[in-house]
Kinemage of the C-alpha trace (Angstrom):
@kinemage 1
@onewidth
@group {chain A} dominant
@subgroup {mainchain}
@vectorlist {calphas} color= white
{ca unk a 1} P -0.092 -2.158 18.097
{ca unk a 2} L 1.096 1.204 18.660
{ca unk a 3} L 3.231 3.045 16.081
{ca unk a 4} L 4.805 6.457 16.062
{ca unk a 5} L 6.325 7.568 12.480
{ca unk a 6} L 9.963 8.372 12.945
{ca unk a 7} L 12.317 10.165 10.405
{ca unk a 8} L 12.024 7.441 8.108
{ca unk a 9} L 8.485 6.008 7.713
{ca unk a 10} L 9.565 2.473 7.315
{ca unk a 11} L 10.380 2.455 11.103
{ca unk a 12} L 7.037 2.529 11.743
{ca unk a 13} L 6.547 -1.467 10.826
{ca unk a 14} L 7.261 -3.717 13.450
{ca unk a 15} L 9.893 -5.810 13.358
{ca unk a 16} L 9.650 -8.916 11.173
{ca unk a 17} L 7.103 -7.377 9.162
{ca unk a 18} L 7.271 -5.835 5.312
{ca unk a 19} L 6.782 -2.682 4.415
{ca unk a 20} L 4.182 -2.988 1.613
{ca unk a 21} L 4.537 1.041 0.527
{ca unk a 22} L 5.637 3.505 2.702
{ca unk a 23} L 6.223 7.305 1.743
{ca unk a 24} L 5.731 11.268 3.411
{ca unk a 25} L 3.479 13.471 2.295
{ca unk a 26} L 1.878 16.883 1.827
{ca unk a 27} L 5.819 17.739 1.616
{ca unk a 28} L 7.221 15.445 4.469
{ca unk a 29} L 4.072 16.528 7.210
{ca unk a 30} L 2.412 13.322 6.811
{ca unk a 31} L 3.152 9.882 6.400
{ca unk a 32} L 1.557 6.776 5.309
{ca unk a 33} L 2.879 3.214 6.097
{ca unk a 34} L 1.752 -0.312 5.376
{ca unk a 35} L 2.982 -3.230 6.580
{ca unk a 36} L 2.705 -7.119 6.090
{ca unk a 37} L 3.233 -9.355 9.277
{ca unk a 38} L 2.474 -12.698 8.578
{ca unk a 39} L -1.502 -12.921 7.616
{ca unk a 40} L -2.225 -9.349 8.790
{ca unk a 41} L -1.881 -5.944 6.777
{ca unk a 42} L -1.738 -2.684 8.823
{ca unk a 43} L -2.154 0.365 7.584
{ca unk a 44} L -1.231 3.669 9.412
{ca unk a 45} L -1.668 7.327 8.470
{ca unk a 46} L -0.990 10.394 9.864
{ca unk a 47} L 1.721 13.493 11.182
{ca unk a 48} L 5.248 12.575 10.483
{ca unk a 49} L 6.726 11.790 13.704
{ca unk a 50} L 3.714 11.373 15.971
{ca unk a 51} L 1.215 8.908 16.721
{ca unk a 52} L -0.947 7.855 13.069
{ca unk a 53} L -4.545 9.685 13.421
{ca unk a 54} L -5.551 6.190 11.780
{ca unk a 55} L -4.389 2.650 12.283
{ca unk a 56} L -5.999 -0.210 10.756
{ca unk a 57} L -5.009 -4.050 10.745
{ca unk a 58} L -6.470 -6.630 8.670
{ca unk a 59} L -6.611 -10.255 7.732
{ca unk a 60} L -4.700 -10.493 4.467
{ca unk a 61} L -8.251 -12.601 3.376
{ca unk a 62} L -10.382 -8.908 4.276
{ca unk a 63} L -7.817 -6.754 2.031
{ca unk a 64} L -8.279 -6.521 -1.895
{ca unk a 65} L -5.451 -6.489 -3.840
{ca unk a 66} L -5.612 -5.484 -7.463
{ca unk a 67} L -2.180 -6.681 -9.152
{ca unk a 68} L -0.480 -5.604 -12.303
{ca unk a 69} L -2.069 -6.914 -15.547
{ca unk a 70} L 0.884 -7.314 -17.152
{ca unk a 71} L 0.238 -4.424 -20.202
{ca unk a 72} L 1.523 -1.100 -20.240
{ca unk a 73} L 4.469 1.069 -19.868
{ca unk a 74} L 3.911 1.315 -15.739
{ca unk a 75} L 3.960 -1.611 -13.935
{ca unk a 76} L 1.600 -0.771 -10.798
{ca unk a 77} L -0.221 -2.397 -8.177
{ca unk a 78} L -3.288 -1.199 -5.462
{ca unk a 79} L -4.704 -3.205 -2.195
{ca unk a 80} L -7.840 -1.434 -0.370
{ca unk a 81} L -8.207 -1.523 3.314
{ca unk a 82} L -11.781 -0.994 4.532
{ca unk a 83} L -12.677 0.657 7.589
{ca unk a 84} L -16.473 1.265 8.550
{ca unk a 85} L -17.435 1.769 4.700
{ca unk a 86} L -14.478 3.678 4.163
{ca unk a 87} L -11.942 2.188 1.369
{ca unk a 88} L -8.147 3.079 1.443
{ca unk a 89} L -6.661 2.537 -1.983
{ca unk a 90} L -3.072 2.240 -1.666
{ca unk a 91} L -0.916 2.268 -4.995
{ca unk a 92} L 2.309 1.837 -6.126
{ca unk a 93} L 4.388 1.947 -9.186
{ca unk a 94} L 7.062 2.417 -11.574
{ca unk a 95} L 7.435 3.767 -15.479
{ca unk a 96} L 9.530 1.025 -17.227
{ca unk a 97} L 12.256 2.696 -19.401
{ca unk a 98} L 13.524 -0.522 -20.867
{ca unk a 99} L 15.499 -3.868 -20.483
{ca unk a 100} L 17.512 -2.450 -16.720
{ca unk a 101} L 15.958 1.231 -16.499
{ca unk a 102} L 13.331 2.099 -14.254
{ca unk a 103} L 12.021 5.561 -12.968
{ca unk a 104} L 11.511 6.457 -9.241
{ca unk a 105} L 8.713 4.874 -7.493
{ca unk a 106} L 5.302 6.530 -7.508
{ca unk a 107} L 2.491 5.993 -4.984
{ca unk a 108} L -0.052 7.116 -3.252
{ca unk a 109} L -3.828 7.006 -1.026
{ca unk a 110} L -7.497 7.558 -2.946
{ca unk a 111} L -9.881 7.274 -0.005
{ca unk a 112} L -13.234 6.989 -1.118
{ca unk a 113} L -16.854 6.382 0.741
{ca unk a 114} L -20.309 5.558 -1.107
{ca unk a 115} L -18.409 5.702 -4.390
{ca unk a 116} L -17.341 8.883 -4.267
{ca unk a 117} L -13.539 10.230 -3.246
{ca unk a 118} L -12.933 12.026 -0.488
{ca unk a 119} L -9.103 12.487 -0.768
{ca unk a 120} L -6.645 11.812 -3.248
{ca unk a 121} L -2.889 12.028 -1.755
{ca unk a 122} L 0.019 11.572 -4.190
{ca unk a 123} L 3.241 10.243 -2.401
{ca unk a 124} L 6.239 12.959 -1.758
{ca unk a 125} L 8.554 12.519 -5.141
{ca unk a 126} L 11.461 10.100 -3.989
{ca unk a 127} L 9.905 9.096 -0.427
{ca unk a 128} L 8.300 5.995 -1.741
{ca unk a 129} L 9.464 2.953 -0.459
{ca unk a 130} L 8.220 -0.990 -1.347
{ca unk a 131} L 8.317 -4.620 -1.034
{ca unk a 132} L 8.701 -4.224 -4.838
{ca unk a 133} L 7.049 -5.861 -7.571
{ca unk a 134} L 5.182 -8.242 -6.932
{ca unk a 135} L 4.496 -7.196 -3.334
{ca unk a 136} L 4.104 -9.694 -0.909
{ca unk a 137} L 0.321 -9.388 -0.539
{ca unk a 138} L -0.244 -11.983 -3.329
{ca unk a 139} L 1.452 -14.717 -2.030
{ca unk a 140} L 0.240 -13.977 1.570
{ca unk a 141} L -3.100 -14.226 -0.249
{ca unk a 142} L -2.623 -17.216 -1.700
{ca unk a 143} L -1.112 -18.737 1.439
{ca unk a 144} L -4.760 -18.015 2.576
{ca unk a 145} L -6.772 -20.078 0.372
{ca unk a 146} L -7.242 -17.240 -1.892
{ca unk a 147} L -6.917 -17.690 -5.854
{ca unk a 148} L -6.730 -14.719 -8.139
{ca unk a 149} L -9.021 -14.609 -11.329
{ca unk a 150} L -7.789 -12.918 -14.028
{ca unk a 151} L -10.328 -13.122 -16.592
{ca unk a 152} L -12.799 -11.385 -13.800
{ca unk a 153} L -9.764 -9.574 -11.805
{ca unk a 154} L -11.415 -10.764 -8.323
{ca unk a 155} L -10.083 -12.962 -5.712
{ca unk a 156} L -11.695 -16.244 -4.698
């Protein structure tokens, strides 16, 4: 699958898939976009309006999702795609205000090797876009096979 980011970085899922998260960064000059097409997660980074320097697509079974625990102020969420020992952590979230407020979405890519980070990217303020809470990777996930422990926070 070949993408090319457009003005918006949502265009760059095919159609009939979800965007997962989606946002510009480094102040609009690149853009990150992941996607959800049936049992495969794509994940595509790189200069706004140009062919991503990465694209990735995996099984929803090979990609780790860590969901909200349910505590806390921020309701959040992370998946990590893995390419060649290399983990892209992609998060979410939102600050709850109370019963019907919410602040902007937040996100963002950690990409770390060996343990150690390599780059942290923070999401453009007010680019972010989602599948929203809870994001579609869980039930994909479960669709799978796949059962989430939440005493050990793993999938099985």
């Amino acid at each position: 699958m070949s993408l090319t980011f457009g003005a918006n970085p949502a265009a760059a899922c095919p159609v009939g898939a979800e965007t997962l998260v989606s946002c510009t960064l480094k102040k609009g000059r690149k853009a990150l976009q992941t996607c959800l097409q049936g049992h495969q997660v794509s994940y595509a980074f790189g200069a706004k309006g140009a062919t991503p320097d990465l694209q990735l697509s995996r099984h929803v079974s090979e990609v780790d999702l860590q969901p909200w625990p349910g505590i806390g102020r921020s309701i959040w969420e992370e998946f990590t795609v893995e390419n060649q020992g290399v983990l892209y952590l992609v998060h979410y979230g939102f600050e709850r205000m109370g019963e019907e407020v919410q602040s902007p979405l937040y996100g963002g890519v950690t990409v770390v090797q060996n343990g150690k980070t390599l780059a942290q990217l923070d999401c453009d303020v007010g680019s972010v876009t989602s599948a929203g809470y809870p994001l579609p990777l869980f039930a994909a996930k479960e669709a799978v096979g796949q059962t989430y422990a939440h005493e050990s926070q793993s999938w099985h």
